[in-house]
N, C-alpha and C positions, 0 to 999 in steps of 0.2 A: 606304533599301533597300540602298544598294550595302554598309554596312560590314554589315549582316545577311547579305549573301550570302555576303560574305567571310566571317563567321562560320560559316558554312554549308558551307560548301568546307572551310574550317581544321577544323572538325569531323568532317567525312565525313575527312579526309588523315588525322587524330589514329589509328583505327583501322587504318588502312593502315600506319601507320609502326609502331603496333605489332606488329601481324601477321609483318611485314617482319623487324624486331627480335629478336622471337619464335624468326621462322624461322631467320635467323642465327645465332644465341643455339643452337638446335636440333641445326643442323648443323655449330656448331661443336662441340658437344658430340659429336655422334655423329662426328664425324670425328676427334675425341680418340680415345673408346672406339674405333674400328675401327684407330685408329693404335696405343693400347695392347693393343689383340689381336696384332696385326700385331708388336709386340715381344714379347708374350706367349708368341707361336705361335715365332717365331724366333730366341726364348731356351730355351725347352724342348728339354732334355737329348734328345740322341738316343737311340732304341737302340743294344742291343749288336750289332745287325748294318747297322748305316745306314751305318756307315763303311767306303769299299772301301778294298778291299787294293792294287787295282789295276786299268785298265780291261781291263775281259772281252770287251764286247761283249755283257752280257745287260744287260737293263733292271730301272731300280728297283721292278717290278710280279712280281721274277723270283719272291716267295713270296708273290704272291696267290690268295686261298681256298685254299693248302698245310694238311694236316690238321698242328698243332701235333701231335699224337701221332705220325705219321713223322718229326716230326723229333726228337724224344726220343728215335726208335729208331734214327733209321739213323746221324746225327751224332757220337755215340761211337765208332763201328765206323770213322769216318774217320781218327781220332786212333790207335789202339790200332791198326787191323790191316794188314797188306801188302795194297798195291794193285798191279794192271796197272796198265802204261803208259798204258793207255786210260782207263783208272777213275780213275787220278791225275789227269790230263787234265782230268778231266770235274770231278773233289772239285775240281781248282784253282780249274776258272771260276768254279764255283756259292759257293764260298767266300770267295772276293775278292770278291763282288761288294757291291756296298752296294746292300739295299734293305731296305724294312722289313719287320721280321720278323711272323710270323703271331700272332696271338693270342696272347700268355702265355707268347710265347717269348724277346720281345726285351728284356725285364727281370730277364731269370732269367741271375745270374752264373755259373753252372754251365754253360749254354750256351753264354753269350758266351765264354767261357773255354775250353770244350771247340772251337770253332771257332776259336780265337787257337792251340791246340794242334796241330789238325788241319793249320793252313796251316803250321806249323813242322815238322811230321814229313814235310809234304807238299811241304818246301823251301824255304817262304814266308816265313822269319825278316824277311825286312824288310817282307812285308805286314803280317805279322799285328804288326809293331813299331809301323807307320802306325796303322794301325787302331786296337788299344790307348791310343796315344797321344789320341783322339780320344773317348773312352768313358768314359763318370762310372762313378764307383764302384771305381774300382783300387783304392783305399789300401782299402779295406772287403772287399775282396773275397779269400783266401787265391788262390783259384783261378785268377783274374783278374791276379794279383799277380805268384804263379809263371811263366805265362803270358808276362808282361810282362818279368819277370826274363831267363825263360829266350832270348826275343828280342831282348834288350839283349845278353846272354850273346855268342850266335852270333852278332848282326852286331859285336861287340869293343866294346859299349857299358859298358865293364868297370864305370864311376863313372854310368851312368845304372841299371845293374843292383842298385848301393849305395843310392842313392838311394830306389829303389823298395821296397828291403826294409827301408830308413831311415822312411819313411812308412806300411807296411804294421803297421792298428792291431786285425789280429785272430789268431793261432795264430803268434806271432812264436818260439814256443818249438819246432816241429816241426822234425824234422830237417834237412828243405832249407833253410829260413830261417837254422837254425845254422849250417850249414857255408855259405853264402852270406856268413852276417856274420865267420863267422872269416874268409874269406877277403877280406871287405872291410876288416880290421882291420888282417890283415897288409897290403893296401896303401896304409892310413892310416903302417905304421910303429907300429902299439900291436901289438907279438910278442907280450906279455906277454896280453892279452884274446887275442888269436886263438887263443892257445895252450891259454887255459881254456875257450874257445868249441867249438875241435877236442873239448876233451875231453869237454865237455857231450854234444855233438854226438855221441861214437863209444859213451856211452853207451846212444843209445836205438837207434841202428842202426848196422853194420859197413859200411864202403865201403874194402876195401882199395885200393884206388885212389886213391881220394879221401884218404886217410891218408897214404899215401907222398908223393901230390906236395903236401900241404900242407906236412909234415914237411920235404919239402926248400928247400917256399919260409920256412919259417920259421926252418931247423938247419944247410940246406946238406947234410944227407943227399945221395946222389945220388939224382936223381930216377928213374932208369930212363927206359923209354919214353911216349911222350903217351900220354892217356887221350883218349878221344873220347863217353864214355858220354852224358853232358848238358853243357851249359852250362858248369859252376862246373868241370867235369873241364877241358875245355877252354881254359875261361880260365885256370886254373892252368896248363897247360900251355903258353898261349902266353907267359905270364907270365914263366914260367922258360926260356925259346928252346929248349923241344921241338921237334922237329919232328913236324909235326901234317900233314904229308902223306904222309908215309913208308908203307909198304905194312901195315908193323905197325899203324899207328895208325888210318887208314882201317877195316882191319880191327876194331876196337874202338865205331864209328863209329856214333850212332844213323842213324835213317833222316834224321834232320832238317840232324844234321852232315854223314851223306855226299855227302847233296845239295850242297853245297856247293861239293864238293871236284869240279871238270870235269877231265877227262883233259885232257892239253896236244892243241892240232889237229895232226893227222898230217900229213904232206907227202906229194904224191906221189911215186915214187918217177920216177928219170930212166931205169932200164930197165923200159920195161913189159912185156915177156915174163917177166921174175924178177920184176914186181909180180902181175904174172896167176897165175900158178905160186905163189907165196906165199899171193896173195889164197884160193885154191880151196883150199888147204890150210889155211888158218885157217877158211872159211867150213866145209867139210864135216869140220872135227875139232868143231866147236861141238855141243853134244850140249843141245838143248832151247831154246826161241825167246830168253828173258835172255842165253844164251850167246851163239845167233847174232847176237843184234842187237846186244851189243857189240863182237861181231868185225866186222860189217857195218859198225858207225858208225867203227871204227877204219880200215878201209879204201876208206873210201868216197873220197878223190880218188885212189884206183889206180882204184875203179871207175867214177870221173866220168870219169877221162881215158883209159878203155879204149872207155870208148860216144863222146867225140869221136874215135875215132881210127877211124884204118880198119884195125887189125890184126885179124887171126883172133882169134874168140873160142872157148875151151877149151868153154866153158859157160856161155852167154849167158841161161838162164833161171837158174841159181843167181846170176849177178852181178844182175841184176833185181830177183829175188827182195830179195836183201840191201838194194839199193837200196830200196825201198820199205822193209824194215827197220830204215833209219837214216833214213826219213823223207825222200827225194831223190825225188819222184813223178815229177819232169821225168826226172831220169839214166832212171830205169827203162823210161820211153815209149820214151827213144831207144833203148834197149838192144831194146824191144820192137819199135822199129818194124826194124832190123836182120833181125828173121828173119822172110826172105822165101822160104826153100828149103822145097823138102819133107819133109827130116830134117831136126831141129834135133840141135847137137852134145850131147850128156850129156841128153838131158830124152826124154820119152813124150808121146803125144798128150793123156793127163791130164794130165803136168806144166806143158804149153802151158796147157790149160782153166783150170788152177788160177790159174797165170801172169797169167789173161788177167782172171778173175774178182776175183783183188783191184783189178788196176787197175782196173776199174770202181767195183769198193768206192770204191778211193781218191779215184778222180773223182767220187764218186756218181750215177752214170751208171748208167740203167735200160735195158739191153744183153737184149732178149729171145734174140737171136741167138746172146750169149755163153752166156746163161741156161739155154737148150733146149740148149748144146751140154755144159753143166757135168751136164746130166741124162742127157744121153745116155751120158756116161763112165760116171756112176754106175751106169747099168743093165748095161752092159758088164763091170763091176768089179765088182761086185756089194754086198752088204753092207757089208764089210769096205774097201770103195773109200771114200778121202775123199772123192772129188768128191761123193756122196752129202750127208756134213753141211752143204762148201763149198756144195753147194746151196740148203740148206735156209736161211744165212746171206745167200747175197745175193738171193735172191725175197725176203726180206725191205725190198727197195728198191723193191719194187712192179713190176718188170718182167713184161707180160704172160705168160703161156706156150701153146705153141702148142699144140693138143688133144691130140698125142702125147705132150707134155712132160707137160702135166698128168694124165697117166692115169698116166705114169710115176713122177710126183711124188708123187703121192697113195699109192704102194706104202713110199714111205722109212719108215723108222723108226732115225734114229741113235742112239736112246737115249730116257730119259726127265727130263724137267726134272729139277733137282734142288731148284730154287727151291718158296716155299711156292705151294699154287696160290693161296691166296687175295692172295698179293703180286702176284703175274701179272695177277690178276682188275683190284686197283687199278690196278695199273701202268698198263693197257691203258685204262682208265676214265679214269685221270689227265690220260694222255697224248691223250685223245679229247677231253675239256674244256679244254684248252689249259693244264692247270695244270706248265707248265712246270718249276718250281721243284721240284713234289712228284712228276712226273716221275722231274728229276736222281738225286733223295734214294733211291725207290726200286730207278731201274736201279745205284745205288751199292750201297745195302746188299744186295741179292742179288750183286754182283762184290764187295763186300768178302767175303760168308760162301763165296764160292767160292774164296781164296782169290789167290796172286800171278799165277797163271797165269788168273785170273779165268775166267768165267764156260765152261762147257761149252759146243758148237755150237746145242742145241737153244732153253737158254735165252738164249743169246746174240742168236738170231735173233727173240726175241720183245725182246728188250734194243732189237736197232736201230729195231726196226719201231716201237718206243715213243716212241724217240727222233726220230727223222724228222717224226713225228706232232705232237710237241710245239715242232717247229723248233729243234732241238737237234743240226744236221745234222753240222756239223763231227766236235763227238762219237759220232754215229754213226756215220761213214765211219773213223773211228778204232778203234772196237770193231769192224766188220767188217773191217779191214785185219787187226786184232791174231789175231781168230780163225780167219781165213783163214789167216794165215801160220802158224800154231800147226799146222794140217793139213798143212803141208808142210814142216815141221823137226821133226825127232824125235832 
């Protein structure tokens, strides 16, 4: 009986150990395949927007559910047209940022390309270098290429900019590629190819510029002055010890190059009655806000170290003003918290309102008090009064208004949008569904078609309110500083 039972048991265990075995055998297997996914998944080529440029502070979700078709449309207008301060701002973040792209966008070389562009015109030459460096498809891509080229170019990557036009295996014949490789010939030392290259090259298009300073790196011609047009002008220029900061040559400057180029930092000066007197005659000869706010950012520690001091001020709401100008929101409080009299020196009881109303902007601060009192000048001043638009601009921050106000409010008319309405429509939509990203792209391409001075007060004020909505606050409070000041420097 006993060695049966043991047969018995050894029998029933035989199943069990296979089971066992089975299972093993099972979940080694599936723990392969989930381990070759798991390689699979984090080998797979990123898109052309996964790679940031830099941290922004937006999230990799920033083009989730974004319609692929605004981004077709507004994405070019970033590269090609002049932006505000605030719209640059804004094209920086949402461009640098790495997430992935919407549907049908993030494989398209023309896109990725066109946003390697954009951060380059937009200053970003060593983002959009990062980035690229990071993105399949360069050497296949012309567009991708140039791109890459031309941010090698700009940050003085002069033999990684060879290299890439060394590798690039599609339209190696077009003109940039030739004047690239000539110039990558002459700094191999082959004069003799560069020299057939130049010639190739001046055949299918003229670039006197480009002409003369090759000529003199290859003949000893005198080169003249720098060129700043693109990349290849530049590297030849620095190639040859132009001087490429000189006033001439900035002048020449694309948007991509001038970014570059930072004015040296001003000092303050040691008499501040002759900085004050200086400062108010550079601030009130500036004819248009580009003009003021670089007079502003050039004088801004006269005007940091006019608000620590205790001397008289000439005209304490234009230094303010400026202050916020060059981006100093602290300097400006002080200067604001100063006027404590009943006349203030050079300003009107609007100049005060107006004064009072971007600082809120800047703070984004919902100031019913300041709000109803920016309504009231307008009623005062009628039409033709700024505080009117300035109004309509910061109720855009949701500040209640008190029943007067609103009766008041509801009579404005500073104009008519100029934006499409049906771009409005989405905007509004956009910015209601939390679609962040398509949001950005929006309030962008109506400030790029409005030009540098961006957006007009009416659609501006529909710009921030979009913005806020979407949690895109920073850039908000940026676009109404920028519009608000713009009502108050002419």
């Amino acid at each position: 009986m006993a060695p049966s039972k043991r047969l018995t048991t050894c029998s029933a265990l035989v199943p069990l150990a296979l089971v066992w075995a089975v299972a093993l055998t099972w979940a080694g297997s599936a723990s392969t395949q989930a381990f070759a996914q798991v390689q699979v998944q984090s080998l797979a080529a990123p898109d052309l927007f996964s790679p940031s440029a830099a941290e922004t502070g937006l999230s990799g979700d920033l083009w989730k559910d974004a319609s692929p078709g605004v981004v077709r449309e507004a994405l070019p207008k970033l590269a090609a047209k002049p932006l505000s301060p605030a719209a640059a701002g804004l094209a920086r973040r949402v461009l640098a940022t790495g997430a992935a792209a919407p549907a049908g966008i993030g494989d398209d070389p023309e896109l990725g390309a066109t946003r390697a562009m954009a951060l380059i015109a937009l200053g970003e030459a060593r983002g959009a270098d990062a980035v690229l460096d990071r993105v399949p498809g360069v050497a296949g891509s012309a567009e991708l290429s140039l791109a890459a080229a031309e941010a090698a170019l700009i940050t003085g990557a002069d033999d990684k900019a060879c290299r890439i036009g060394e590798t690039l295996s599609v339209e190696r014949s077009s003109p940039y590629w030739l004047r690239l490789r000539a110039f990558c010939q002459a700094l191999a030392g082959q004069n003799g190819a560069a020299q057939l290259t130049l010639t190739l090259a001046a055949q299918q298009t003229k670039d006197a510029d480009y002409a003369r300073l090759m000529n003199a790196l290859l003949s000893g011609t005198p080169a003249g002055a720098a060129n700043l047009k693109n990349g290849i002008n530049y590297a030849l220029s620095r190639k040859l010890g132009l001087d490429v900061s000189s006033a001439a040559a900035v002048a020449t400057a694309s948007p991509a190059l001038k970014a570059t180029f930072k004015p040296p930092e001003p000092a303050a000066p040691s008499d501040l009655t002759a900085g004050q007197a200086s400062t108010l005659a550079a601030l009130r000869a500036a004819k248009g806000l580009p003009a003021f706010t670089d007079a502003a950012k050039a004088a801004l520690p006269t005007i940091a170290a006019l608000a620590r001091a205790d001397a008289p001020l000439e005209d304490p709401v234009l230094l303010a003003r400026a202050a916020l100008a060059a981006g100093d929101l602290a300097t400006a409080q002080t200067l604001r918290g100063k006027l404590t009299g009943d006349a203030i020196p050079g300003a009107t009881t609007t100049d005060l309102a107006l004064l009072d109303a971007t600082l809120a902007a800047a703070e984004g601060r919902k100031d019913s008090q300041i709000l109803d009192g920016l309504i009231e000048r307008g009623v005062q001043g009628g039409a033709k009064s700024p505080a009117q638009p300035a109004a309509m601009i910061l109720a855009a921050f949701g500040a209640p208004m008190g029943p007067d106000a609103r009766a008041a409010f509801a009579m404005f008319d500073p104009g008519k949008p100029a934006a499409m309405a049906g771009r409005l429509i989405v905007l509004d939509d956009a910015a209601a569904a939390g679609r962040q990203g398509e949001t950005a792209l929006l309030a962008l391409s109506i400030a790029a078609d409005a030009g540098p001075a961006g957006p007009g007060p009416v659609d501006r004020a529909r710009l921030v309110r979009a913005l806020l909505k979407a949690g895109l606050d920073a850039d908000a409070r940026a676009f109404a500083v920028e519009g608000l000041l713009a009502l108050q420097v002419k």
